[in-house]
NUMAR-193590 format. One line per 5 residues: number of its first residue (from 1); their letters; for each residue x, y, z of C-alpha. Coordinates in steps of 0.001 Angstrom, whole numbers, m for minus. Layout:
N
NUM	a	X,Y,Z | ...
% end
This chain:
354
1	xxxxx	13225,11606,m68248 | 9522,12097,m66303 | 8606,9505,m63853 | 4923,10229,m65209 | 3902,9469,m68779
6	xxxxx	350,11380,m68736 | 534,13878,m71187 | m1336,17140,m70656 | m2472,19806,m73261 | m1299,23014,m73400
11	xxxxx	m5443,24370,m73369 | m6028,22088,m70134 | m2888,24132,m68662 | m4430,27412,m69812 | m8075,26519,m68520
16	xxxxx	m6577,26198,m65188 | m4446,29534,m65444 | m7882,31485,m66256 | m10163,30130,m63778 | m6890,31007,m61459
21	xxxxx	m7098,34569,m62930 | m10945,35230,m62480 | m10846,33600,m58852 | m8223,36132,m58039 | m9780,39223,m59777
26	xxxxx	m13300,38130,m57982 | m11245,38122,m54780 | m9433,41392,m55029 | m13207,42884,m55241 | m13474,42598,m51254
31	xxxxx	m9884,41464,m50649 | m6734,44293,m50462 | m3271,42863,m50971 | m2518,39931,m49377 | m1125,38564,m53334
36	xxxxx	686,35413,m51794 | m2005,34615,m49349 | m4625,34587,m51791 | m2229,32954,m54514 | m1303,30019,m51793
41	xxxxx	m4897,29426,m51035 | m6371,28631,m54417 | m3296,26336,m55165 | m4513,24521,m52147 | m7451,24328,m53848
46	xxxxx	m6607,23421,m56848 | m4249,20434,m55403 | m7328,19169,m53627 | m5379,19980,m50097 | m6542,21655,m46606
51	xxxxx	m5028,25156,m45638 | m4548,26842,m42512 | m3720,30635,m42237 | m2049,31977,m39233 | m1840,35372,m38217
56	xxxxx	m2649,38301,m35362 | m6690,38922,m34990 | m7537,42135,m37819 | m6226,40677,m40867 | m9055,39786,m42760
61	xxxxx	m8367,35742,m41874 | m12424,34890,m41976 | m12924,37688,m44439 | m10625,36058,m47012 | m11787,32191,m46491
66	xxxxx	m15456,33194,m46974 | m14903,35365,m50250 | m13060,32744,m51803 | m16153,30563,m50711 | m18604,33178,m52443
71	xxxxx	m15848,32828,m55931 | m17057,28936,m55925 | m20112,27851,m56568 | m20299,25407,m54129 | m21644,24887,m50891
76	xxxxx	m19976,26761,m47568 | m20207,26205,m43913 | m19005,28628,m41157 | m17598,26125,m37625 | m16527,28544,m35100
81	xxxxx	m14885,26313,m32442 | m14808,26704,m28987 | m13692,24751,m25916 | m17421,23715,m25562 | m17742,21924,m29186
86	xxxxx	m18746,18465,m29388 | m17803,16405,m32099 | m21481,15555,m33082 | m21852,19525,m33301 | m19905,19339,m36636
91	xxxxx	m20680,15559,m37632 | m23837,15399,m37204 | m25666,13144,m34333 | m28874,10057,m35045 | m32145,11129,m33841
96	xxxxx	m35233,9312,m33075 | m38229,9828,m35514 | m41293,8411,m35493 | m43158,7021,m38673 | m46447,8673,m38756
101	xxxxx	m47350,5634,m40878 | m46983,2486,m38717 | m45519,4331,m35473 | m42456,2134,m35086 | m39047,4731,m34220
106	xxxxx	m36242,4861,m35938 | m32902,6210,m36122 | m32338,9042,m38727 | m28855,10370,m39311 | m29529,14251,m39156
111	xxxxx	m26358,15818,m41063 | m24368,18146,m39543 | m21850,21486,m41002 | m19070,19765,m41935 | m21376,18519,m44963
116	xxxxx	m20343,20873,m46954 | m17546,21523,m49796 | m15842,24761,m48571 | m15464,24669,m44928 | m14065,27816,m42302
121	xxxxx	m12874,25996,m39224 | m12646,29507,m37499 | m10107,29297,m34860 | m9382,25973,m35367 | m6860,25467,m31819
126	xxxxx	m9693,26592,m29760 | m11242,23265,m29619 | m10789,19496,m27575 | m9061,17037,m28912 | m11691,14881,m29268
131	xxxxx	m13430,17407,m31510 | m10255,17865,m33818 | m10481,13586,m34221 | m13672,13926,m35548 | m12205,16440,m37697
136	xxxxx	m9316,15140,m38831 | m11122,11863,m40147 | m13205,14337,m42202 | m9655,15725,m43154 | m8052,12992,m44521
141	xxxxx	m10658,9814,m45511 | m13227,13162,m46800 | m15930,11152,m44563 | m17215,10909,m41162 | m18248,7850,m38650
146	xxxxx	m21528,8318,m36846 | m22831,5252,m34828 | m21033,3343,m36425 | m22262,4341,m39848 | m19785,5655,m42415
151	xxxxx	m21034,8650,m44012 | m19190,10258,m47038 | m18983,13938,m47309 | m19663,15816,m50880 | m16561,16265,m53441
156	xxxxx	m14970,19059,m53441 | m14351,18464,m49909 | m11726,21399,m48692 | m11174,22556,m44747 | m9713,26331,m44547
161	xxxxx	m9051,26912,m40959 | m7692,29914,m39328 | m5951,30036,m36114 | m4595,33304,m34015 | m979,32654,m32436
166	xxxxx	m878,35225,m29878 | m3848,33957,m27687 | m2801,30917,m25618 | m5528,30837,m23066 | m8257,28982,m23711
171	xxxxx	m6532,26838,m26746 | m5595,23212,m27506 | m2321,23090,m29500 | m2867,21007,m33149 | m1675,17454,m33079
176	xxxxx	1381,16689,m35510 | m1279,14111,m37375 | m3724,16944,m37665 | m1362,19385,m38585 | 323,17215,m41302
181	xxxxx	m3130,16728,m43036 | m3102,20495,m43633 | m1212,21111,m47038 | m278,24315,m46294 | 443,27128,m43582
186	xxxxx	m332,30205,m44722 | 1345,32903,m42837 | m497,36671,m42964 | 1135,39715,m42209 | m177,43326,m42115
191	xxxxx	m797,45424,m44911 | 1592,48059,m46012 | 903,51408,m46084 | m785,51469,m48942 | m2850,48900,m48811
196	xxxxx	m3938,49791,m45308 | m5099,53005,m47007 | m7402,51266,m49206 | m8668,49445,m47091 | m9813,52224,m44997
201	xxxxx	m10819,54200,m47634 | m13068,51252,m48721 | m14854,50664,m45981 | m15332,54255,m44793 | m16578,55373,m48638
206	xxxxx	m18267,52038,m50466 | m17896,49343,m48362 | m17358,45845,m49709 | m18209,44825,m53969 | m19846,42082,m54707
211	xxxxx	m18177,39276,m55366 | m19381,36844,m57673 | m18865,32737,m58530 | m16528,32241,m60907 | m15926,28161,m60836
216	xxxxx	m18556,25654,m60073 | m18369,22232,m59066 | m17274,20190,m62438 | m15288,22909,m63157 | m13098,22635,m59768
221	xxxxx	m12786,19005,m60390 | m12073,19235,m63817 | m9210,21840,m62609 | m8207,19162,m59892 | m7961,16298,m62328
226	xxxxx	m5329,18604,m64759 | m3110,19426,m61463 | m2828,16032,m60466 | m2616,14887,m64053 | 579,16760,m64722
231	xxxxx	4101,15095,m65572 | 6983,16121,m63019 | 10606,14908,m64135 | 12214,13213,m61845 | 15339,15897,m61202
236	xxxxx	12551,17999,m60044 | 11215,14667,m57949 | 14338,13921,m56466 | 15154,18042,m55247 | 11886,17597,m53777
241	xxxxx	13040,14598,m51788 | 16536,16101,m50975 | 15108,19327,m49565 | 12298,17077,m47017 | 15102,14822,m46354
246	xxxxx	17720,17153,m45511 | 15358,18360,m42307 | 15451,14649,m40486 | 18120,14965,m38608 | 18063,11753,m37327
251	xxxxx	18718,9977,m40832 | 21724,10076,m42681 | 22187,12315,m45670 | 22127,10728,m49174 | 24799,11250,m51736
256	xxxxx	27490,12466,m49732 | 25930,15730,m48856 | 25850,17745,m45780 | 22918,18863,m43863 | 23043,22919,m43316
261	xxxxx	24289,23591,m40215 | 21073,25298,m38899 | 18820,22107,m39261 | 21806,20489,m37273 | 21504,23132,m34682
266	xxxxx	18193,23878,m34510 | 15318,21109,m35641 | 14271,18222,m33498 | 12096,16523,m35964 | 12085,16626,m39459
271	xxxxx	9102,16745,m43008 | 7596,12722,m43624 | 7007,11271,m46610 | 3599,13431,m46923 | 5634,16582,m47416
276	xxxxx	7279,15294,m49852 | 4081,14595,m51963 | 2875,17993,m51230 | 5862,19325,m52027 | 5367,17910,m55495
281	xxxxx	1604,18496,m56261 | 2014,22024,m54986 | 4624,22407,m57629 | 2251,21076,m60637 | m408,23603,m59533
286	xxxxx	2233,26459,m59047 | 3336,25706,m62841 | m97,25303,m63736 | m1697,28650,m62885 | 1649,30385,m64345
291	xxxxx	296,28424,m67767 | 2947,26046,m67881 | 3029,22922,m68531 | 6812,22094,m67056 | 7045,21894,m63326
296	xxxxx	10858,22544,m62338 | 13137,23226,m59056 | 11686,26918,m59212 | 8332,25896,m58850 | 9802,23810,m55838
301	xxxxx	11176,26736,m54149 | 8039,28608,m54975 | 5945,26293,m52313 | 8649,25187,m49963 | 7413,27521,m47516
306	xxxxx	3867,26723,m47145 | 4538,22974,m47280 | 7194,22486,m44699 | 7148,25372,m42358 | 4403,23408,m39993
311	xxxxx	6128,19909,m40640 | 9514,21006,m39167 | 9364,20742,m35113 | 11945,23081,m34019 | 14229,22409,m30518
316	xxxxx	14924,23782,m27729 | 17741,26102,m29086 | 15549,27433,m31325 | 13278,29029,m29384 | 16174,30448,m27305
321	xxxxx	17803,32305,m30374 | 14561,33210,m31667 | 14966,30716,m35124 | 11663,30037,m36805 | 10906,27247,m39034
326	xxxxx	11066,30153,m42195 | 14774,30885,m41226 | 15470,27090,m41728 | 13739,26682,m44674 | 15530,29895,m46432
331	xxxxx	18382,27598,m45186 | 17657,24705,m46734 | 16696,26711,m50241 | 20241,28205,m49982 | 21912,25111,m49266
336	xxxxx	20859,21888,m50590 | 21580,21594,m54161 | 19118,21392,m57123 | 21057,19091,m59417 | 22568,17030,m56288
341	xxxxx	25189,18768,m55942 | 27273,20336,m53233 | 27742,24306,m53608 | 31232,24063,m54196 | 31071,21325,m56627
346	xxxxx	28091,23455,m58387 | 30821,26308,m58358 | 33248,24758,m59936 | 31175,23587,m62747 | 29688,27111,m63132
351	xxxx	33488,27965,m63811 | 34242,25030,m66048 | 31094,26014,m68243 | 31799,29580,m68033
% end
């Protein structure tokens, strides 16, 4: 039984898995490795989210945003933020212009980078907070307020920040509210040996291919439209809830079942509501771009990571025994049950089936 009656074709489902496959194989032009990264950026994309990738300075962080941006055909805006950026610097500001015509002055709204559809908030934490609240408005209502003037931004409308969490000095820590607009956290790690090879090799022999726009604007909304479009059952729905609701430790669990003892031990705050709805969409797209037109638990599991790992605020305790929010979530994957079941009651029906 779906909770959603829409319908969707098996050819909308395969439009989206080839415009997935040509984004990638435009990508992998400048781009070595990095297969998850890449793959949990354009379903961000695709879901009409924001993404934010963390990792150590080398990794290609900037590199990867604006080649994806060069695969769209759409417009792209570079904000490197520093402690000196002023809201207005990415808003725009009013100016005063004079009509040649019959001299009077007169405001004119003079747009500023955030007008754009693709945009790299480079080093997003290294800016006031009064910069990130003009930001997250853009985030989250897609426009911005200038003098108090509402001023809508284009469609598609995506922020892909990057942010460096070694470097402490000189940086102002996300706010929960910001960070929750952000569908995903995108962790990158280094290369293996292998693909560090090629990427010396390619930049010592050739340098960098060209990499060239393989979606353009109706087509991303089209894409959008299918991914949002897409049926879920509820089963799926409600493992979706069970896994955000299992990390609030200060609720109650529902059905009887028991929290894993490392969200007991270890998480202060738990995933709201929005993760849940994340949780879901990102499952449509991951089903999507796999050509399918049936989002289950796997596709659940497939996302978990990216959704929730930035949504769980982790204690005290966990800092001291060196826990990070991906050792709870493998916990939560291993432990809360798919068909709302506990794993000993899912045991025993494996052996009454077997």
């Amino acid at each position: 039984m779906s909770s959603d009656t829409t319908t969707i074709g098996l050819e909308s489902v395969r439009e989206v898995r080839e415009a997935y496959e040509r984004l990638r194989g435009e990508i992998r032009k400048v781009i070595v490795g990095q297969d998850e990264v890449v793959e949990q950026m354009l379903l961000a994309i695709f879901c009409r989210g924001h993404a934010v990738v963390v990792g150590v300075p080398g990794l290609a962080k900037t590199l990867l945003i604006s080649t994806i941006a060069r695969s769209l055909s759409l417009g792209f805006s570079r904000i490197q933020f520093t402690p000196d950026l002023m809201p207005s610097d990415i808003t725009g500001t009013e100016v005063i212009q004079e009509d040649k015509l019959s001299g009077q002055r007169v405001l004119r709204f003079v747009k500023g980078p955030i007008f754009s559809n693709v945009i790299l908030a480079d080093e997003i934490n290294r800016t006031p907070p009064k910069t990130q609240a003009a930001l997250l408005e853009a985030m989250q209502e897609r426009q911005v307020t200038v003098g108090g003037q509402r001023h809508e931004l284009p469609r598609p409308f995506f922020v892909l920040a990057t942010q460096n969490p070694i470097e402490q000095e000189g940086t102002y820590p996300l706010p929960e509210a910001q960070l929750d607009r952000f569908m995903f956290q995108i962790q990158i790690r280094y290369p293996n040996m292998n693909e560090e090879m090629e990427i010396v090799r390619r930049t010592a022999n050739k340098g960098m291919d060209s990499v060239k726009a393989a979606l353009d604007e109706i087509a991303i909304l089209r894409l959008q439209e299918t991914v949002r479009a897409m049926p879920v059952p509820d089963h799926v729905i409600s493992y979706a809830l069970r896994l955000v609701r299992a990390t609030r430790v200060k609720e109650p669990m529902d059905g009887g079942l028991t929290r894993p003892r490392l969200v007991n031990d270890y998480v202060g705050w738990g995933a709201g509501p929005r993760a849940s709805e994340f949780l879901v969409l990102a499952a449509k797209a991951a089903a999507a771009v796999t050509g399918s037109t049936h989002v289950t638990a796997d596709h659940v599991r497939h996302v978990a990571a990216p959704v929730l790992r930035h949504r769980i605020m982790l204690n005290f305790n966990a800092e001291a025994d060196q826990i990070s929010p991906d050792d709870i979530i493998k916990n939560l994957l291993e432990n809360v049950p798919v068909e709302g079941l506990t794993p000993d009651e899912r045991k025993k029906m494996d052996e009454v089936l077997r």
